[in-house]
The first five atom37 places (N, CA, C, CB, O) and aatype in JSON, in Angstrom:
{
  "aatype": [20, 20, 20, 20, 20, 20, 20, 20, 20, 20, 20, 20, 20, 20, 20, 20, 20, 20, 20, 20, 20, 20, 20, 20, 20, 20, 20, 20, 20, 20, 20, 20, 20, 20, 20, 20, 20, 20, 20, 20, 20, 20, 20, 20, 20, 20, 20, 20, 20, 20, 20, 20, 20, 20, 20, 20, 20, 20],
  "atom_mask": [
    [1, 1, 1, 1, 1],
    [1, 1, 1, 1, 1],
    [1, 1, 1, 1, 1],
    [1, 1, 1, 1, 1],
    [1, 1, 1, 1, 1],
    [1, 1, 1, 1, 1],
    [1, 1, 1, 1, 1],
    [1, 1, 1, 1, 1],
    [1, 1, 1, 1, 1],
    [1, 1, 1, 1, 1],
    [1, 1, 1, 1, 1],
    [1, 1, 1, 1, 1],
    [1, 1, 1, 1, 1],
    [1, 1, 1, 1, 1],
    [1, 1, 1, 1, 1],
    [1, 1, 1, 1, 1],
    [1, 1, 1, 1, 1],
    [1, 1, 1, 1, 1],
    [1, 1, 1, 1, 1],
    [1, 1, 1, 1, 1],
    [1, 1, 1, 1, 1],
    [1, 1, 1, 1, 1],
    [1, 1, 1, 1, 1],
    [1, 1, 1, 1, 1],
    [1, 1, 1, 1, 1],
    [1, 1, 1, 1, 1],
    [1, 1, 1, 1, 1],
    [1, 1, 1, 1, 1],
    [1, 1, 1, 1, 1],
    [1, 1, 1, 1, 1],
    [1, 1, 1, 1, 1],
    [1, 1, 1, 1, 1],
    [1, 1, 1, 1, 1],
    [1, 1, 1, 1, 1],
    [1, 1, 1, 1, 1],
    [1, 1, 1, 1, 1],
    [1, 1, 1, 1, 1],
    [1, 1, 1, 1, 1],
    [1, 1, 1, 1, 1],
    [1, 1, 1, 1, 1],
    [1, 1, 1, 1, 1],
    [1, 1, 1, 1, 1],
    [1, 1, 1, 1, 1],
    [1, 1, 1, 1, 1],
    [1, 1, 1, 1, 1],
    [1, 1, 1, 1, 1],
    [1, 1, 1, 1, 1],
    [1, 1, 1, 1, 1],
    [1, 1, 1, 1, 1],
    [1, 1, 1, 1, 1],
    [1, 1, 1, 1, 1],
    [1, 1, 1, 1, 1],
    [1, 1, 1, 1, 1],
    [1, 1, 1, 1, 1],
    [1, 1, 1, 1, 1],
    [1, 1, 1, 1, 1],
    [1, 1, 1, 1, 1],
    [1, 1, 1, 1, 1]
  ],
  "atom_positions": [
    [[9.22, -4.95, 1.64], [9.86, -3.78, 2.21], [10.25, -4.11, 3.64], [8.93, -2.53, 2.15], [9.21, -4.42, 4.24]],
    [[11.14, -4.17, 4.31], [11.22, -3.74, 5.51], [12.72, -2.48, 5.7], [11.27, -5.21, 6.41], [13.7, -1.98, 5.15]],
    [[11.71, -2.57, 7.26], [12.14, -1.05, 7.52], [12.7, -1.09, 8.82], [10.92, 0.09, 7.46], [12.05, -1.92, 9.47]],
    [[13.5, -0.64, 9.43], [13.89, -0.74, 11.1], [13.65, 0.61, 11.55], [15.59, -1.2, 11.52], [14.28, 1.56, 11.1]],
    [[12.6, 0.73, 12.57], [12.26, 1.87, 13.1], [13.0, 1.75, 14.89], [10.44, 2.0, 12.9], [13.4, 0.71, 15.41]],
    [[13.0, 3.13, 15.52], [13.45, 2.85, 16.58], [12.3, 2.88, 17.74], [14.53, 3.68, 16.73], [11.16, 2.55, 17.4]],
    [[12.52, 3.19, 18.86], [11.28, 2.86, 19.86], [9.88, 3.92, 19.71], [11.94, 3.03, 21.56], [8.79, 3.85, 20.27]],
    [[10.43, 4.94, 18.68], [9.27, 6.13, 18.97], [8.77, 6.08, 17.81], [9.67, 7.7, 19.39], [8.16, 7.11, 17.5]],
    [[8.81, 5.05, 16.84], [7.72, 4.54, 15.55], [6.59, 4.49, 15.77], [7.82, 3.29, 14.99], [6.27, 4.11, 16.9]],
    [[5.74, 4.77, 14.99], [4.04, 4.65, 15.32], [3.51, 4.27, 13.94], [3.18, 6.24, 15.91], [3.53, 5.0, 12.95]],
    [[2.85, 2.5, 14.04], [2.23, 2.48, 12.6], [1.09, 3.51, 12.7], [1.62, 0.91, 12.11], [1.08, 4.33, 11.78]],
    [[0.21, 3.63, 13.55], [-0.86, 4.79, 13.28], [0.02, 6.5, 13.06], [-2.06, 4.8, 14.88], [-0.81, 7.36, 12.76]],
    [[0.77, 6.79, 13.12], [1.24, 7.99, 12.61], [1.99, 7.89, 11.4], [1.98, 8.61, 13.53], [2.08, 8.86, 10.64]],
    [[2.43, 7.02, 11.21], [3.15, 6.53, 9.94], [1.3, 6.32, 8.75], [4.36, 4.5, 10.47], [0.91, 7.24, 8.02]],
    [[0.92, 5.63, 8.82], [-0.78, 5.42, 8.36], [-1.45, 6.86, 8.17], [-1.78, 4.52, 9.72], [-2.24, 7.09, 7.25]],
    [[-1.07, 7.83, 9.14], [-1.75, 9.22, 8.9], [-0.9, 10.07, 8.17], [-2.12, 9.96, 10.19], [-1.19, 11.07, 7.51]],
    [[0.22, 9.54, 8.38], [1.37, 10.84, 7.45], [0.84, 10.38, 5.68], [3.9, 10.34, 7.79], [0.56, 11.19, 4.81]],
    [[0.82, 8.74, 5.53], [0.47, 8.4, 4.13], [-0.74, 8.8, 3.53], [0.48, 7.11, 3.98], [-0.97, 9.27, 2.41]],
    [[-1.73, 8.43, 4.83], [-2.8, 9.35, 3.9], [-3.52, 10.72, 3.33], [-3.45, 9.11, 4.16], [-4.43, 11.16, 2.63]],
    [[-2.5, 11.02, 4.1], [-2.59, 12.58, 3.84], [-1.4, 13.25, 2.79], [-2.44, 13.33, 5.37], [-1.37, 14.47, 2.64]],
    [[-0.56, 12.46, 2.18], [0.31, 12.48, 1.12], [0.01, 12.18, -0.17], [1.17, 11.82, 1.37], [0.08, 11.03, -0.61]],
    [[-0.34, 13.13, -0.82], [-0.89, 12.86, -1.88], [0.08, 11.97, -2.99], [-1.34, 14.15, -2.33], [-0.42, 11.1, -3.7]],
    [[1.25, 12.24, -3.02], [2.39, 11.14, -3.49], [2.39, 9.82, -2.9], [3.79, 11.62, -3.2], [2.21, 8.77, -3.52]],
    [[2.54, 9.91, -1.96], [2.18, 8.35, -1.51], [0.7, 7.79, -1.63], [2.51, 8.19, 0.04], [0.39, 6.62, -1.39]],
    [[-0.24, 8.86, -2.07], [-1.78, 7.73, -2.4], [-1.44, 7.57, -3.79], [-3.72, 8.5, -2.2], [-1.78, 6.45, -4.18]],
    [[-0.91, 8.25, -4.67], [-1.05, 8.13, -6.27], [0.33, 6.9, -6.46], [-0.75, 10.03, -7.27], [0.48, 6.02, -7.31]],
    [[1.0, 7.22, -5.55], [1.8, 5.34, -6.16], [1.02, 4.36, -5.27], [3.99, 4.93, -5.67], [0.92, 3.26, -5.81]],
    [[0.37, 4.45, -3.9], [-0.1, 2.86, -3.68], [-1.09, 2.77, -4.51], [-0.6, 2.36, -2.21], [-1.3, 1.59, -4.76]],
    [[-1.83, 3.5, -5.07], [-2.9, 3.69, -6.48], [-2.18, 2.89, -7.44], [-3.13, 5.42, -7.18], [-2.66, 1.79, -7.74]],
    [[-1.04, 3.3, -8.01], [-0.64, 3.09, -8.57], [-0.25, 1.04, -8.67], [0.04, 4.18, -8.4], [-0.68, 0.16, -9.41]],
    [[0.67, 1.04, -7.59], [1.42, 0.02, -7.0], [0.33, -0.83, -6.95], [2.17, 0.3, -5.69], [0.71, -1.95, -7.27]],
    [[-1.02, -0.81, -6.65], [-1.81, -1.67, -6.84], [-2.21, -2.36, -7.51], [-2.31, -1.52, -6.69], [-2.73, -3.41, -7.14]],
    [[-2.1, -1.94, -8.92], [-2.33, -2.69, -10.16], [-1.68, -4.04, -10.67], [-2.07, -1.85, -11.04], [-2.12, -4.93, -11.4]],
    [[-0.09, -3.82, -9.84], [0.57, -4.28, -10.03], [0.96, -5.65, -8.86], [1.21, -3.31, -10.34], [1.57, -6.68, -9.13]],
    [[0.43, -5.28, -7.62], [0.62, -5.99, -6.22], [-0.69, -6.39, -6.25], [1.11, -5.11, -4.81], [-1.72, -5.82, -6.61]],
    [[-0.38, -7.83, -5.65], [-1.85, -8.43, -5.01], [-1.71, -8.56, -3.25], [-2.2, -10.25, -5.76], [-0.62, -9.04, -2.95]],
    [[-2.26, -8.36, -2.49], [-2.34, -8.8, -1.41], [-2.84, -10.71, -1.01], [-3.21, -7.72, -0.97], [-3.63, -11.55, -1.45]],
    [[-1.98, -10.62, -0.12], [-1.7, -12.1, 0.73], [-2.64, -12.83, 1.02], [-1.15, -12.03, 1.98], [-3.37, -12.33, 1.89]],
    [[-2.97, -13.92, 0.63], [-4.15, -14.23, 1.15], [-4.48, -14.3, 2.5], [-4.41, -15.19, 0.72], [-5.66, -14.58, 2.74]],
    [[-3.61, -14.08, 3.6], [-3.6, -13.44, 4.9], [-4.43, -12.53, 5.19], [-2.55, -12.93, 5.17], [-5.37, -12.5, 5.98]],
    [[-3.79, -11.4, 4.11], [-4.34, -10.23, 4.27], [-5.67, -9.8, 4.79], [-4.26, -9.83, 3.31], [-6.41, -10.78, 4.77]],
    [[-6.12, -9.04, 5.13], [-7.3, -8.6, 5.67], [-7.74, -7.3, 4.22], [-6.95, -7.92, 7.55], [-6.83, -6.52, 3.93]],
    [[-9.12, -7.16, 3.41], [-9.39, -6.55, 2.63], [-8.53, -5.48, 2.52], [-10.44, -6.36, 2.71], [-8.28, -5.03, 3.64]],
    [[-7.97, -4.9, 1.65], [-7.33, -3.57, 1.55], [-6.43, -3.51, 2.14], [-7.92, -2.57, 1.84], [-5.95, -2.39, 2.32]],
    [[-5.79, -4.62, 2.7], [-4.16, -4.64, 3.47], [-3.29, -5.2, 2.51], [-3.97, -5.67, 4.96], [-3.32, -6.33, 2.0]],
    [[-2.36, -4.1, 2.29], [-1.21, -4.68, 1.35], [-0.05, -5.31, 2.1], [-0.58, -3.54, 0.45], [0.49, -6.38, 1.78]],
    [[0.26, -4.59, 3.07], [1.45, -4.73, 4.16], [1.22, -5.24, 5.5], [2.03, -3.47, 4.42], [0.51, -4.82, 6.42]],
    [[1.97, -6.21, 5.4], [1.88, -7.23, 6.69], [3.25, -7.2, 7.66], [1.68, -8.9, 6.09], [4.4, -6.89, 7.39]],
    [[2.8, -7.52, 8.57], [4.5, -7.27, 9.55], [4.94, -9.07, 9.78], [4.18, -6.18, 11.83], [4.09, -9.83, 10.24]],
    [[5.83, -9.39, 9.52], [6.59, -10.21, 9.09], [7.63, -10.92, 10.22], [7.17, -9.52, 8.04], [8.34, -10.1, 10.82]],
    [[7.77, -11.97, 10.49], [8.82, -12.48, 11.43], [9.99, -12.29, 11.23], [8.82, -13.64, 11.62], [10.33, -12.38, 10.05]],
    [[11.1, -11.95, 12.27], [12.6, -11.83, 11.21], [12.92, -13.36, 11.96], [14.18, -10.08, 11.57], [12.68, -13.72, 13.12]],
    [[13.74, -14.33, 10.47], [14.2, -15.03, 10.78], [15.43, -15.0, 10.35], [13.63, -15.79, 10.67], [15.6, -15.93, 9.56]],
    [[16.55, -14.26, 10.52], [17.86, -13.93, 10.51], [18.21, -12.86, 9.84], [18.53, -14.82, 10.11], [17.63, -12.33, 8.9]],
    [[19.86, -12.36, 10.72], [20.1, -11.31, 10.5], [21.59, -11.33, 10.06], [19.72, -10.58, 11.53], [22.49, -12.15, 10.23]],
    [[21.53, -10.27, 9.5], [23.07, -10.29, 8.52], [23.7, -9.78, 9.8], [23.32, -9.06, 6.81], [23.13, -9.33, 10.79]],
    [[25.25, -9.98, 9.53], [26.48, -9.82, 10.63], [27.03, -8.29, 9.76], [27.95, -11.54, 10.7], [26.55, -7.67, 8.81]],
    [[27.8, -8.17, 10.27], [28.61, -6.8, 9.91], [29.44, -7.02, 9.78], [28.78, -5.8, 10.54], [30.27, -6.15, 9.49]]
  ]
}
């Protein structure tokens, strides 16, 4: 997934809006069965933030 947020993004408010969404816990519930996390990952981290190494032109 990525996503382009602008300067007033907050992963901790973004993190509190999800868990308190009951649609968004019953698909990462879901989505889990199906996704493994990175061996990066840290326990129970599905989503990692990612380097951009290029960008499309317009």
């Amino acid at each position: 997934m990525i996503m382009e947020v602008n300067d007033s993004f907050s992963f901790e408010k973004k993190d509190e809006m999800d868990a308190n969404n009951p649609k968004v816990q019953e698909w990462e519930t879901l989505m889990w069965k199906y996704q493994q996390a990175l061996p990066t990952a840290k326990d129970g981290e599905k989503w990692l933030l990612m380097d951009q190494i290029y960008q499309l032109k317009a």
